[in-house]
ROBAVEX-688761 format. One record per residue: x, y, z of N, C-alpha, C, O in turn; residue in one letter. Coordinates in nm, 2 decimals. Layout:
<lummis>
    n.c1    n.c2    n.c3   ca.c1   ca.c2   ca.c3    c.c1    c.c2    c.c3    o.c1    o.c2    o.c3  drenro
       X       Y       Z       X       Y       Z       X       Y       Z       X       Y       Z       a
...
</lummis>
This chain:
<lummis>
    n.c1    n.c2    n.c3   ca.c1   ca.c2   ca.c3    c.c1    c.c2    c.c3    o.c1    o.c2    o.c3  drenro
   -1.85    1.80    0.83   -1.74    1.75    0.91   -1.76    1.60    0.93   -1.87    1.56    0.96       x
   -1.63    1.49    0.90   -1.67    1.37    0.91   -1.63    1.33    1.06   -1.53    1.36    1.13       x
   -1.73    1.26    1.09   -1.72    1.21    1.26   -1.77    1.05    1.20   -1.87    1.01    1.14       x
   -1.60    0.96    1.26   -1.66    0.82    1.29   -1.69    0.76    1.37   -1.62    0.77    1.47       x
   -1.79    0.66    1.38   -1.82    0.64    1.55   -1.82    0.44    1.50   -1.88    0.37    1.42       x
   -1.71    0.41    1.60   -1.70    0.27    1.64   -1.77    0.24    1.78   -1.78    0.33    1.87       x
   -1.81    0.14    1.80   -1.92    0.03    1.84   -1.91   -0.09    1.84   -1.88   -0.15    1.74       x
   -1.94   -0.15    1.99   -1.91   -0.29    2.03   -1.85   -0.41    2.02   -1.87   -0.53    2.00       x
   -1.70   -0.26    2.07   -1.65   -0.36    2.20   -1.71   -0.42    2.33   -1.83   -0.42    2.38       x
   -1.55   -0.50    2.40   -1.64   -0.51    2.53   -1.54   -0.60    2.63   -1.44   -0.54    2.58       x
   -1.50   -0.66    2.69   -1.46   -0.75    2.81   -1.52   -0.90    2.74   -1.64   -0.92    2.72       x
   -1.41   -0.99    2.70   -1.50   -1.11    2.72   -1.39   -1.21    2.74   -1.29   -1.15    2.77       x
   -1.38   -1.31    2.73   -1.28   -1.44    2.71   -1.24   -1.50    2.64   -1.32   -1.57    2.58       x
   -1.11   -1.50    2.62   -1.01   -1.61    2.52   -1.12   -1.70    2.45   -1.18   -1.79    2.52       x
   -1.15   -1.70    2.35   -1.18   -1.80    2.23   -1.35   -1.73    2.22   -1.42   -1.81    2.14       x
   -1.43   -1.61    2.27   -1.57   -1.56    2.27   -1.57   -1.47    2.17   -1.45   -1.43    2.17       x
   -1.62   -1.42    2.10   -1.66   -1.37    2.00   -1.77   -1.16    2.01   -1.87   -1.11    2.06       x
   -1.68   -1.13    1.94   -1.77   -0.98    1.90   -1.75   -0.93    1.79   -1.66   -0.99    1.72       x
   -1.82   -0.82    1.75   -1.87   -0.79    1.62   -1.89   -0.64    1.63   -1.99   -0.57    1.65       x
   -1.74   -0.59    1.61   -1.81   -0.44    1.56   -1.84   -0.35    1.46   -1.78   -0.35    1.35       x
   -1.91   -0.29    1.49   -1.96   -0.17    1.36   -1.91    0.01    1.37   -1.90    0.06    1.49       x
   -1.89    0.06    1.29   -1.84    0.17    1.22   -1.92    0.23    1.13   -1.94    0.20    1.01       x
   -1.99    0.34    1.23   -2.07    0.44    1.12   -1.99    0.54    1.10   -1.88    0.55    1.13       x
   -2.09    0.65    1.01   -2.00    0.74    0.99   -2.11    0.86    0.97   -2.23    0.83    0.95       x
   -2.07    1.01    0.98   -2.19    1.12    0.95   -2.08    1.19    0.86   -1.96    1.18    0.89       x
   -2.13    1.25    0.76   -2.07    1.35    0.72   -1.93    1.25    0.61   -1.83    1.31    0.58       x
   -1.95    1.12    0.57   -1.87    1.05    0.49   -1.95    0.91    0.41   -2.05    0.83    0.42       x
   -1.86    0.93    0.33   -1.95    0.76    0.27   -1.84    0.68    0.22   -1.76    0.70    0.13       x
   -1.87    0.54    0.31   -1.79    0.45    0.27   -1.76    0.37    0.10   -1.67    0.31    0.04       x
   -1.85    0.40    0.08   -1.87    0.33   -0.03   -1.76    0.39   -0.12   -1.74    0.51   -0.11       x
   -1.69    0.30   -0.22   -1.62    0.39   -0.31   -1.42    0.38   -0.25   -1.31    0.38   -0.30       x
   -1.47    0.38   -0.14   -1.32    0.36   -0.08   -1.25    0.23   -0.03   -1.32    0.13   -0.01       x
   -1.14    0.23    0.00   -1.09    0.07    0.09   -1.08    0.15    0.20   -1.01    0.25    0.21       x
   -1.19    0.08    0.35   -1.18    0.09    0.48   -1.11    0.03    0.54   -1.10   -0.08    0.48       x
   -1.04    0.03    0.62   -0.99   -0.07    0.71   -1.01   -0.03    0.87   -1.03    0.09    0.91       x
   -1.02   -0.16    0.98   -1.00   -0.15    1.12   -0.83   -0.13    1.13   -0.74   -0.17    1.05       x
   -0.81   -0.05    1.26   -0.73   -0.03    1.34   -0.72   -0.11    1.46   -0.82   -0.15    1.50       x
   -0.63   -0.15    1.50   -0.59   -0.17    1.63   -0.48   -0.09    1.70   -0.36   -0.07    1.66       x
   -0.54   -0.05    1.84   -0.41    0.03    1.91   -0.37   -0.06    2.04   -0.47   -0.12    2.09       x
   -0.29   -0.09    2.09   -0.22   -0.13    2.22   -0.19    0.03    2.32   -0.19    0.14    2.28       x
   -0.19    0.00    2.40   -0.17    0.09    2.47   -0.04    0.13    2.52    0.04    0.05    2.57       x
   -0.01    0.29    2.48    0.12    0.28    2.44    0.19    0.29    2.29    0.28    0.36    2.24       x
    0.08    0.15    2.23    0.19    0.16    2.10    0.13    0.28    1.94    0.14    0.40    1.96       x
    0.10    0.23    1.87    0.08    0.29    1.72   -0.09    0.22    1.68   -0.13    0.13    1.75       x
   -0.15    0.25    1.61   -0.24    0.21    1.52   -0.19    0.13    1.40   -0.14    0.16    1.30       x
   -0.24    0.01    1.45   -0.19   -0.10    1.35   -0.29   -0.17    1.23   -0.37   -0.26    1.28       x
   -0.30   -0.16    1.13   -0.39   -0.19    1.03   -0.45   -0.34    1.06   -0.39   -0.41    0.97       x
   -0.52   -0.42    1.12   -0.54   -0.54    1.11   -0.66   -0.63    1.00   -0.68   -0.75    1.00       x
   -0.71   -0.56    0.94   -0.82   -0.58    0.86   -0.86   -0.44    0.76   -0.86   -0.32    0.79       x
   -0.91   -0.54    0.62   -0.91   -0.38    0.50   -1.01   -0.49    0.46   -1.03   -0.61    0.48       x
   -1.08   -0.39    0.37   -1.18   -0.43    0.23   -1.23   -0.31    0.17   -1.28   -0.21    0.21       x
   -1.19   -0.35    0.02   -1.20   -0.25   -0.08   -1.33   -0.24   -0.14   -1.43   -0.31   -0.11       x
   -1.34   -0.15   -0.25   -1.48   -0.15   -0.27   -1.56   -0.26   -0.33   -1.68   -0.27   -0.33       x
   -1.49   -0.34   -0.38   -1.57   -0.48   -0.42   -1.55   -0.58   -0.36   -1.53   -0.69   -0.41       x
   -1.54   -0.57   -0.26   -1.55   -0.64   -0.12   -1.42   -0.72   -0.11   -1.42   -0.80   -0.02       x
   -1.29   -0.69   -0.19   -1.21   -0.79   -0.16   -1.16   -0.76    0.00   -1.19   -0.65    0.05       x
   -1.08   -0.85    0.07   -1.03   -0.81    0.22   -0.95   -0.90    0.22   -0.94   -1.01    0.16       x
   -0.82   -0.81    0.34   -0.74   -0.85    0.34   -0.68   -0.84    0.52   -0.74   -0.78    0.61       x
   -0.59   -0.88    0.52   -0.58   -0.96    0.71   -0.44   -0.94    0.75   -0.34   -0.97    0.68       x
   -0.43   -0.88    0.86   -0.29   -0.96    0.92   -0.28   -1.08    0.92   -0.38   -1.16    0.92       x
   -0.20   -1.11    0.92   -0.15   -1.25    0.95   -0.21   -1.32    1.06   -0.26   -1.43    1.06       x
   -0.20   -1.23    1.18   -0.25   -1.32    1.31   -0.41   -1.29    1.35   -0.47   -1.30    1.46       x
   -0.45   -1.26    1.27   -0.62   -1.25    1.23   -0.64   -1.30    1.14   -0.75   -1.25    1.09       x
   -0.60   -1.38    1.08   -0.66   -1.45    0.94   -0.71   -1.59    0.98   -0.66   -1.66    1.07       x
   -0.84   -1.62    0.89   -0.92   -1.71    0.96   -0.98   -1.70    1.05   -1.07   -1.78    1.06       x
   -0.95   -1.57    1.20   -1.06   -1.52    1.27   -1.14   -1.41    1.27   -1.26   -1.41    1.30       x
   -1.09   -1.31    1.22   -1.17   -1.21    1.16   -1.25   -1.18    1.06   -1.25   -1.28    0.99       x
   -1.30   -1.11    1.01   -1.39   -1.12    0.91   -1.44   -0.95    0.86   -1.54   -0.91    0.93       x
   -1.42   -0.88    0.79   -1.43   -0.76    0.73   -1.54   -0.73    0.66   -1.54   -0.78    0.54       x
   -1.66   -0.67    0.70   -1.78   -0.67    0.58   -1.76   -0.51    0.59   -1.68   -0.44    0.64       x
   -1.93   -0.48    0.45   -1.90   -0.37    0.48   -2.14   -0.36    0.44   -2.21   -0.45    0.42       x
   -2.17   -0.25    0.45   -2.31   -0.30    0.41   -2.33   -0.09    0.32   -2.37    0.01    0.37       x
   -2.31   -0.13    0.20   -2.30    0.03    0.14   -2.44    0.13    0.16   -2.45    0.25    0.17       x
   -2.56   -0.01    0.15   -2.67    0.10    0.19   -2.69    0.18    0.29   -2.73    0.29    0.27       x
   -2.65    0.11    0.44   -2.64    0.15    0.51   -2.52    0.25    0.56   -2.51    0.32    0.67       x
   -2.44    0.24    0.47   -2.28    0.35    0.51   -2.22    0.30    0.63   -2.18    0.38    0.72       x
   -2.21    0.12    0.64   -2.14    0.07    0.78   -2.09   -0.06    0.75   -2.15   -0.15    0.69       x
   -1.95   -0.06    0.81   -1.83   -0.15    0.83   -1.83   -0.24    0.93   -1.87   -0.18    1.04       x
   -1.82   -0.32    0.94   -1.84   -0.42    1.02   -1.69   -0.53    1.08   -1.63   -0.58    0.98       x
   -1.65   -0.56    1.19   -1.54   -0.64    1.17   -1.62   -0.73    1.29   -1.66   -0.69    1.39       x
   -1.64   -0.88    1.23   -1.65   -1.02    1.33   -1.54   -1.06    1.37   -1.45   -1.08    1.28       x
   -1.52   -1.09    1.47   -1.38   -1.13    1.54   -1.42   -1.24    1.60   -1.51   -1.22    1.68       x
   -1.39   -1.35    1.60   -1.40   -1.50    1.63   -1.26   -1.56    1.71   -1.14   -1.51    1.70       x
   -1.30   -1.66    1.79   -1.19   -1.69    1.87   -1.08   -1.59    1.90   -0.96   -1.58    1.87       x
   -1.17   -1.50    1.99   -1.10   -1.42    2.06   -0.94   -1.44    2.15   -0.93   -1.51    2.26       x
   -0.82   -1.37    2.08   -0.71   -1.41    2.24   -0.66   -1.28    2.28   -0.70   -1.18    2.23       x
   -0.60   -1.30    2.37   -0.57   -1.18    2.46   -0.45   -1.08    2.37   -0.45   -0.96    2.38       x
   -0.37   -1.14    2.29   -0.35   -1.06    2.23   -0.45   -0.94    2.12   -0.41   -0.83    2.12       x
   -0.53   -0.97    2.07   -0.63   -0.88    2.08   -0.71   -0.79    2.11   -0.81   -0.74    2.07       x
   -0.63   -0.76    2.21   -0.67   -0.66    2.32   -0.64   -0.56    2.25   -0.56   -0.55    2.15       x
   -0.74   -0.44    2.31   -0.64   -0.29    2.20   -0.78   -0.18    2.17   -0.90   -0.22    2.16       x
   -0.74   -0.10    2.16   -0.86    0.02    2.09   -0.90   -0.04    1.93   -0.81   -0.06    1.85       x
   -1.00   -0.05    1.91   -1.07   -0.02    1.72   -1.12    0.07    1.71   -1.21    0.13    1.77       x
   -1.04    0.08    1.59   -1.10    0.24    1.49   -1.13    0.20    1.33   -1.08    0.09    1.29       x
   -1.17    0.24    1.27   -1.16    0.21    1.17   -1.16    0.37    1.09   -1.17    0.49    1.14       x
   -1.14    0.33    0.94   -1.10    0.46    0.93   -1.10    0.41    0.74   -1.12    0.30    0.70       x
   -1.08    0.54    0.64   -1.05    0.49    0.52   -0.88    0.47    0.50   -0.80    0.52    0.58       x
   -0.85    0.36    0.36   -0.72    0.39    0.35   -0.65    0.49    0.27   -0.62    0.48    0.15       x
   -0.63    0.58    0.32   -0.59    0.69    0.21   -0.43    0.74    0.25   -0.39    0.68    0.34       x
   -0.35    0.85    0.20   -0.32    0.91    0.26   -0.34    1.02    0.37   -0.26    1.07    0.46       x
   -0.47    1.05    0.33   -0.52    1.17    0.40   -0.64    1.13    0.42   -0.74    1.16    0.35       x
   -0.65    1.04    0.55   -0.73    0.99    0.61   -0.85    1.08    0.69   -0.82    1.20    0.72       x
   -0.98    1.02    0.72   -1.08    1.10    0.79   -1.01    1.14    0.97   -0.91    1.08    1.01       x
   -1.07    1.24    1.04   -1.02    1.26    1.16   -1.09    1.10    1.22   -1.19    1.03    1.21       x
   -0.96    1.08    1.31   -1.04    0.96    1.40   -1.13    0.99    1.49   -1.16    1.10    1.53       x
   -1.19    0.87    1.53   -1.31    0.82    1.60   -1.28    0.79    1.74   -1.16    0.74    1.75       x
   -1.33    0.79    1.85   -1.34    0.75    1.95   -1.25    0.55    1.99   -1.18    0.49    2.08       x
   -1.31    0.55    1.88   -1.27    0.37    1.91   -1.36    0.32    1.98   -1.47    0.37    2.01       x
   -1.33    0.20    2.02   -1.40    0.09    2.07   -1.28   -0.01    2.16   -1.16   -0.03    2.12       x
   -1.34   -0.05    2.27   -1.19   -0.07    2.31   -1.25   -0.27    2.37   -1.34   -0.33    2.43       x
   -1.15   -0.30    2.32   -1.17   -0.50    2.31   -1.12   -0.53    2.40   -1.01   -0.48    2.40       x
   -1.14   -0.59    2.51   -1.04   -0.68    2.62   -1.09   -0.79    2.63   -1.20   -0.81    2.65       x
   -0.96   -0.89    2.61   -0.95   -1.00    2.60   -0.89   -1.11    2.72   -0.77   -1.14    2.72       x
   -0.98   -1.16    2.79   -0.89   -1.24    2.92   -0.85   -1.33    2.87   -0.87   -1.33    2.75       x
   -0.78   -1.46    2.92   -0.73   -1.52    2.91   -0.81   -1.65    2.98   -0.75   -1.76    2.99       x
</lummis>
């Protein structure tokens, strides 16, 4: 059974910086295009960051140039650096593969962003 587990989030301030990671039991990243999620509260799971298996990545628009998409295959873990943090940013991360028929979600990790 695949269980993913996202990791550190947190509370910080407009333009501060975090970095989370995305394990997984029971799945292997490698081989596939991952991407982070973002949820709003309320709204949908919104794709904001992907990378495929040969590391290319790709961005929303209003995360480009602050985010950053890795992935580390030995270890079976995804990584998203988020730099100049803003409040829009705010929101649950999940990460997840891109497929149709995606893994059961994960817990998330949940970002807040002051202002």
């Amino acid at each position: 059974q695949v269980q993913l587990m996202e990791s550190g989030g947190g509370s910080v301030q407009a333009g501060q910086s975090l970095t989370l990671t995305c394990a997984a039991s029971g799945a292997i990243f490698a081989g596939n295009t991952m991407a982070w999620y973002r949820q709003k509260p309320g709204g949908t799971r919104e794709e904001v960051a992907a990378i495929t298996p040969r590391d290319m990545t790709i961005y929303e628009d209003r995360v480009k140039g602050r985010f950053a998409a890795t992935r580390d295959s030995d270890k079976n873990l995804l990584y998203l650096q988020m730099n100049n943090l803003k409040p829009e940013d705010t929101g649950f991360y999940f990460c997840n593969k891109v497929d149709y028929k995606q893994w059961p979600w994960g817990q998330g990790t949940q970002v807040a962003v002051s202002p």
